[in-house]
C-alpha positions as CSV (number, residue, x, y, z in Angstrom):
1,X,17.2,-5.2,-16.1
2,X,15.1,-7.7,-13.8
3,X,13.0,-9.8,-16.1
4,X,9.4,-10.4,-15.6
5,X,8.5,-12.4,-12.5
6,X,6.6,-13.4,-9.7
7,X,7.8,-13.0,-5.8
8,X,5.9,-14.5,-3.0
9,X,6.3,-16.1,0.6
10,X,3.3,-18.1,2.2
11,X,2.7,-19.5,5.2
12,X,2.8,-23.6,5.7
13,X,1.9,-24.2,1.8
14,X,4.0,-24.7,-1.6
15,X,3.5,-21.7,-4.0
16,X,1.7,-22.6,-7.1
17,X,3.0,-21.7,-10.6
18,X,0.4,-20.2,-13.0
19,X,0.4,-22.6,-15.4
20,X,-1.4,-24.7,-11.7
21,X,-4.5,-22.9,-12.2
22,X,-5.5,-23.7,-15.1
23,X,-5.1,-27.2,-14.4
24,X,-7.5,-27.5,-11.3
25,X,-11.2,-26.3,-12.7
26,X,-12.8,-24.0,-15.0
27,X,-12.3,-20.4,-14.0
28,X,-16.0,-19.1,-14.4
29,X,-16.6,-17.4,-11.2
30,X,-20.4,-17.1,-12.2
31,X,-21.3,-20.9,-12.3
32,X,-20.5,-22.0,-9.3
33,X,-22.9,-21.6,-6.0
34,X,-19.5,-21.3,-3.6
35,X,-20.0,-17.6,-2.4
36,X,-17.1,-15.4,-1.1
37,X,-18.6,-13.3,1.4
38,X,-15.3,-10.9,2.1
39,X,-12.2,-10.7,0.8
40,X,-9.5,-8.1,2.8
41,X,-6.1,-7.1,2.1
42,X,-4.1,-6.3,4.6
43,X,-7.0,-5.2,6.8
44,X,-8.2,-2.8,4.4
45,X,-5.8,-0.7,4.2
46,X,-3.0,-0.2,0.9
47,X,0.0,-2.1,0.9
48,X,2.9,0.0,1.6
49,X,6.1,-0.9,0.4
50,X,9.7,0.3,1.6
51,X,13.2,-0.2,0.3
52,X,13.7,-2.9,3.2
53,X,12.2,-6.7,3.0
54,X,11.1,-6.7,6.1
55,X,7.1,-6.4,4.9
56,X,4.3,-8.4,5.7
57,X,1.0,-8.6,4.7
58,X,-2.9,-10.7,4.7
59,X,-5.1,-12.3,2.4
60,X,-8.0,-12.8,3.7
61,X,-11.2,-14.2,2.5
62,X,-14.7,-15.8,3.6
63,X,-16.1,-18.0,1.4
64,X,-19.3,-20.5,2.1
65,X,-20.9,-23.6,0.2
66,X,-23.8,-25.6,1.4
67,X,-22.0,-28.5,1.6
68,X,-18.9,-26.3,3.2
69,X,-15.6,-25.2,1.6
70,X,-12.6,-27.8,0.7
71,X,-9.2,-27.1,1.3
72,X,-8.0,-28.6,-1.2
73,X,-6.9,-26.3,-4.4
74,X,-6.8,-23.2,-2.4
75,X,-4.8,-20.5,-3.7
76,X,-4.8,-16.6,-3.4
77,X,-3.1,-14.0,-5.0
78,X,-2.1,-10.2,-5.9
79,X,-0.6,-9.4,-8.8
80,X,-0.3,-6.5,-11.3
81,X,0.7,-6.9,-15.0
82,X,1.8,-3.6,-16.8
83,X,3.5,-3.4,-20.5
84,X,6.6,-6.7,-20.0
85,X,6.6,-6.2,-15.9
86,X,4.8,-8.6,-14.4
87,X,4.8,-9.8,-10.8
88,X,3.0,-11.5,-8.0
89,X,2.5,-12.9,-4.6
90,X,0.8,-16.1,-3.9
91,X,0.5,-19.5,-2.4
92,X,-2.0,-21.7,-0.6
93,X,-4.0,-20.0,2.4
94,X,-4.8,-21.7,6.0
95,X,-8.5,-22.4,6.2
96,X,-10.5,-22.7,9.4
97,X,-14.5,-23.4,9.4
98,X,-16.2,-20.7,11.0
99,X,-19.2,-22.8,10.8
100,X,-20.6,-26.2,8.9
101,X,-20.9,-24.0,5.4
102,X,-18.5,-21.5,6.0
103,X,-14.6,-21.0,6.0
104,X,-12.0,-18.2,6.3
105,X,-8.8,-19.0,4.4
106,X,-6.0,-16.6,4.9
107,X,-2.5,-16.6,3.8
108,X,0.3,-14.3,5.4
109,X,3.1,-13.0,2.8
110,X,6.4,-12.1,4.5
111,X,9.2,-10.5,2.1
112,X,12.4,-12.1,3.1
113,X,15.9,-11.7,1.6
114,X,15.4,-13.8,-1.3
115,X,11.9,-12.4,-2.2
116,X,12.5,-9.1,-4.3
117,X,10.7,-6.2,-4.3
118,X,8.5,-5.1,-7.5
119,X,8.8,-2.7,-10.2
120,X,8.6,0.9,-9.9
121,X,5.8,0.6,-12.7
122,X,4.0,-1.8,-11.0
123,X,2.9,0.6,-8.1
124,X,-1.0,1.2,-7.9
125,X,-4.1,-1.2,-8.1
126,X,-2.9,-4.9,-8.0
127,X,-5.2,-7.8,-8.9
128,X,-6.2,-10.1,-6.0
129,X,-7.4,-13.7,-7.4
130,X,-9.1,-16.0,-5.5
131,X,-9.4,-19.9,-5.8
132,X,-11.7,-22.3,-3.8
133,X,-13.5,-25.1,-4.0
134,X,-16.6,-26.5,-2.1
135,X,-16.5,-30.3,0.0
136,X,-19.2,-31.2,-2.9
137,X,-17.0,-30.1,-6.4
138,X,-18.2,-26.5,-6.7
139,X,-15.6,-24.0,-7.9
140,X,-14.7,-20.6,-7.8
141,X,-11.7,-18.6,-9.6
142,X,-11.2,-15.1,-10.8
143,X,-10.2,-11.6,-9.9
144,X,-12.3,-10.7,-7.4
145,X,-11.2,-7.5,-6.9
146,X,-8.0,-4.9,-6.8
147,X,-6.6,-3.7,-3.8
148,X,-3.5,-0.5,-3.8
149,X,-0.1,-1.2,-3.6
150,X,2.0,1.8,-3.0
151,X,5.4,2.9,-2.6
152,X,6.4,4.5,0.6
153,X,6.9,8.5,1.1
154,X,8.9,10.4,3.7
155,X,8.2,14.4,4.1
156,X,10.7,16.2,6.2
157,X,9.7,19.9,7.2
158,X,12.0,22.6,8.7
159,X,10.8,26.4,9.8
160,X,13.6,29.3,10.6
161,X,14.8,31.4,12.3
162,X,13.9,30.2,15.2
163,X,12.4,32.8,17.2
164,X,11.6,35.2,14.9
165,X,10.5,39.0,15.9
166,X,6.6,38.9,14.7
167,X,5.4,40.0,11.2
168,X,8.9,39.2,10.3
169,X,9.2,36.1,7.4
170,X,10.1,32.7,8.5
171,X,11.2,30.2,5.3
172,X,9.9,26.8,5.7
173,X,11.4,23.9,3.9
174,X,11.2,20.1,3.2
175,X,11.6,17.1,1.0
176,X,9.3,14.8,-0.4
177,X,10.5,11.4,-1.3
178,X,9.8,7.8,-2.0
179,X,10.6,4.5,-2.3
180,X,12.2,3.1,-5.3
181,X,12.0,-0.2,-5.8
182,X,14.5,-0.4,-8.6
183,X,17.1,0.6,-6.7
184,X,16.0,0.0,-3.3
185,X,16.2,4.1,-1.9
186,X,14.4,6.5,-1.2
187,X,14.6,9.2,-3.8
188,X,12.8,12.7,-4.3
189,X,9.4,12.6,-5.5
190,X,9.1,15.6,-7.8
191,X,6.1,18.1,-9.1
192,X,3.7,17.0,-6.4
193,X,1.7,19.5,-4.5
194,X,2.0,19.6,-0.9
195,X,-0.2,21.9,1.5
196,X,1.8,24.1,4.0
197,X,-0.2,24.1,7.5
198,X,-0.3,25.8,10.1
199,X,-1.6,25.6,13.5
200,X,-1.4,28.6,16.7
201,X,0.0,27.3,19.8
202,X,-2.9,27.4,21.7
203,X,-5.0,25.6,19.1
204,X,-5.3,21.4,17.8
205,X,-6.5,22.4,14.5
206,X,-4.4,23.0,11.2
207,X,-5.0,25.1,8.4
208,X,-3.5,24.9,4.8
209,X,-2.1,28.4,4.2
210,X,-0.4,27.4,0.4
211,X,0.0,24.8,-1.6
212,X,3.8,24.6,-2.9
213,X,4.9,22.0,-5.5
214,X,8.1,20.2,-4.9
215,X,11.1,20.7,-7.4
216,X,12.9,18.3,-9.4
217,X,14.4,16.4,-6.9
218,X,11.9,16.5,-4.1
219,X,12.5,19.7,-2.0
220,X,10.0,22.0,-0.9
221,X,10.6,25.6,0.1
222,X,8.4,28.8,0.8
223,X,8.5,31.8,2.6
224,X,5.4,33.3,5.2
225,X,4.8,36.4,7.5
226,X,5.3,35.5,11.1
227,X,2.1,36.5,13.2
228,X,1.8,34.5,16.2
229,X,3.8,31.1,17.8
230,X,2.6,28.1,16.1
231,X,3.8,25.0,14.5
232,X,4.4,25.0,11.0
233,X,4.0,21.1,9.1
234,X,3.8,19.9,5.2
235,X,0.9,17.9,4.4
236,X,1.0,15.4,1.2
237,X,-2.2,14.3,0.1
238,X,-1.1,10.7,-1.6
239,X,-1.9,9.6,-4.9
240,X,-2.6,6.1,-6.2
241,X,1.2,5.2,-6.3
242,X,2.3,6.8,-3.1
243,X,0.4,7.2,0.1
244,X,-0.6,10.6,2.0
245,X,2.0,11.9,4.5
246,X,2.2,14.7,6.7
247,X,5.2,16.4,9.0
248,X,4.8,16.7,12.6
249,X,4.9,20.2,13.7
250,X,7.9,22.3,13.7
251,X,7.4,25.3,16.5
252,X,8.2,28.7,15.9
253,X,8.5,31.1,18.6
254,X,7.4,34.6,17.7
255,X,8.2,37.4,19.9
């Protein structure tokens, strides 16, 4: 069993260990006059996690100070502590002055070979800390906000026979699945509903004819009424752990 602990990769900095924080300033966010203006991860969107350690990933945040913002102490972070799994990536971001009072500090996180990927457990809304100080002494440190970090899904979809003689019944099939971090493949990710769509061949628009849940190890499988040619895809919706999927199209010709 992997014991608790932190992974990271930063860009032209050292990492520092918890125990650092402390030691720098006070961490009460509220009295200090250094503002942070914007903080994005990853541009916004969730951190999606495969099996591979090939990922990458931005902190990015826009602080100001009258007197302008330091580089000294900075130090950003995401992290996510659940039950005895704990784990985190970190280190000390690049900041460049936008303007006299104002700085954007980012630091780029690259999973390599030697940096491990989290817990299963650990998948959903991470912590992202943020650490900077002003030219003058001001201070600022604290979760500032959370931000998702999600294991990857696959969906697979498959509609036969193909052709089929109209109002005849076609059986579509599929798997869900997911990363897992534990054991670094992608395994079935069970109960879940996922919306079978459908859309005519002469049409851009889909529409959900059922909702079928997958089974214990992932699959999905359902039987319609062939009425016209169309293309026939799965559509999982995501949840906080996992991220939405859908199929492209599978074309079935009806004659």
């Amino acid at each position: 069993m992997r014991a608790p602990s932190r992974g990271a990769l930063l860009v032209g900095a050292l990492a520092l260990c918890g125990s650092t924080l402390g030691a720098v300033a006070p961490a009460h966010a509220a009295e200090t006059p250094v503002v942070i203006k914007k903080v994005s991860v990853n541009g916004g969107k969730a951190v999606v996690f495969g099996t591979s350690r090939t990922e990458s990933f931005t902190i990015a945040v826009t602080a100001s100070d009258d007197s302008g913002i330091s580089t000294k102490h900075a130090f950003l972070q995401i992290d996510r502590e659940l039950g005895d799994d704990y784990w985190s990536f970190h280190g000390t971001p690049t900041c460049k002055a936008d303007n006299a009072t104002t700085s954007t500090c980012k630091l780029t996180v690259k999973l390599q070979r030697d940096i491990d990927l989290p817990r299963n457990t650990l998948a959903g809304p991470w912590n992202v800390y943020v650490q900077l100080s002003s030219k003058d002494g001001d201070y600022y440190g604290g979760d500032h906000s959370k931000h998702l970090v999600q294991r990857r899904s696959t969906l697979t979809v498959d509609a036969s026979p193909e052709p089929v003689v109209k109002n005849r019944t076609i059986t579509v099939t599929g798997k869900l699945a997911r990363a897992n971090w534990d054991r670094y493949v992608y395994a079935g990710y069970t109960q879940q509903p996922v919306q079978l769509q459908f859309r005519p061949k002469d049409s851009t628009t889909y529409t959900t004819v059922k909702t079928v849940k997958s089974d214990g190890t992932g699959k999905l499988r359902t039987t319609v009424k062939a009425v016209r040619d169309g293309y026939w895809r799965w559509n999982f919706a995501g949840t906080a752990t996992t991220p939405a999927v859908k199929t492209a199209g599978d074309f079935v010709d009806v004659r």
